[in-house]
C-alpha positions as CSV (number, residue, x, y, z in Angstrom):
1,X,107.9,100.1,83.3
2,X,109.1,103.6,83.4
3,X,110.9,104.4,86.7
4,X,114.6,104.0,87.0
5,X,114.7,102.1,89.9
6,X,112.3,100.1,89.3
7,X,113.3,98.9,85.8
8,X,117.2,98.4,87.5
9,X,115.3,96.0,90.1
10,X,113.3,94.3,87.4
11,X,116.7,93.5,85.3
12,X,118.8,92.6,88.9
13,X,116.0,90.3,89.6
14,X,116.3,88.5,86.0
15,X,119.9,88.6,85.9
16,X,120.7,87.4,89.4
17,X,122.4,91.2,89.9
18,X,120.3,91.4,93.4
19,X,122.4,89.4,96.1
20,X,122.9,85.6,96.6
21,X,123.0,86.4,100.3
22,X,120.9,88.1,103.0
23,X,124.2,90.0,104.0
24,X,124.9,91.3,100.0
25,X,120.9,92.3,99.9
26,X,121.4,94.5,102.8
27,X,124.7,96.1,101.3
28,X,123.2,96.6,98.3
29,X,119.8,98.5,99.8
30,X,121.9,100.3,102.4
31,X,124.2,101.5,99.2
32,X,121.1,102.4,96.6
33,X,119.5,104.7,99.6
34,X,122.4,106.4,100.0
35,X,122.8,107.1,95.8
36,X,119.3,108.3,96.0
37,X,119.8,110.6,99.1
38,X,123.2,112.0,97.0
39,X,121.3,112.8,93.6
40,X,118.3,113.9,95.3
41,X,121.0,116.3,97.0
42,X,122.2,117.4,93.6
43,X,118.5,118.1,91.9
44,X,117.0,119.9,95.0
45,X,119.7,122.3,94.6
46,X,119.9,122.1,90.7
47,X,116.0,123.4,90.6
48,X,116.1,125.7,93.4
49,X,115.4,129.1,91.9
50,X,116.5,131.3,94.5
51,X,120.4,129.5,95.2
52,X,122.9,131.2,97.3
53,X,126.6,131.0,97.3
54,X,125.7,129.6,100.9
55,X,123.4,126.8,99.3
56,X,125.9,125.8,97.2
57,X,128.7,125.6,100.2
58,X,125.9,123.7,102.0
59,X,125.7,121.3,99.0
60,X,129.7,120.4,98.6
61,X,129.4,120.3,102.2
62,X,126.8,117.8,102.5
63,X,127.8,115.9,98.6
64,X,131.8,115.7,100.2
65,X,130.5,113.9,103.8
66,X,128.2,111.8,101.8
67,X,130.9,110.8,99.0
68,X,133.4,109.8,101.9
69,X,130.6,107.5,103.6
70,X,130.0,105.8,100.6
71,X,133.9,105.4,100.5
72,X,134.3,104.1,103.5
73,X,131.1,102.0,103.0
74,X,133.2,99.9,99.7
75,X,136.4,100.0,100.9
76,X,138.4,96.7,100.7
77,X,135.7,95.7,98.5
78,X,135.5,94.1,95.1
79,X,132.1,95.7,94.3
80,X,128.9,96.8,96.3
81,X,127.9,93.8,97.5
82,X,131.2,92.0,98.4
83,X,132.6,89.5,95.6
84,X,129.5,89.6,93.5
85,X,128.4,92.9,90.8
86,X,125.0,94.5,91.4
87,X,122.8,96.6,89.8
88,X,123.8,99.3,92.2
89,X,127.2,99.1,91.0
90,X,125.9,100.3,87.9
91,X,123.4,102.8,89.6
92,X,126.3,104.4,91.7
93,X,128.6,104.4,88.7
């Protein structure tokens, strides 16, 4: 296995780091989306040859909204998924 995400499921699978419930398995894949959509933010802009000042105000822009949803998303929560530690608390972290 050589894909990030794929070798995170494989070990939250074994380890029980996946969700006990349906509710925690829907946090948890509503939560890793929104990680991916945030670093594949960061790498776009990372690799784009021609940047602007203007594609990097675009970026903090986008990276703040995005940061504050995932805020709001966890607040008044222990970890990701509620009471029980994920793999995507060690994704996001």
């Amino acid at each position: 296995m050589t894909q990030t995400l794929a070798i995170l499921r494989y070990l939250a699978r074994k380890y029980h780091l996946d969700g006990a419930t349906e509710v925690e398995k829907n946090r948890i894949a509503v939560l890793e989306q929104q990680v991916v959509d945030c670093s594949t933010s960061l790498i776009r802009f990372r690799y784009k040859k021609d940047s602007t000042e203007a594609d990097k105000a675009e970026l903090l822009k986008n990276l703040a909204t995005q940061l504050e949803q995932i805020s709001n998303f966890l607040k008044g929560e222990k970890w990701v998924a509620g009471e029980n530690l994920s793999y995507v608390d060690f994704y996001l972290y």
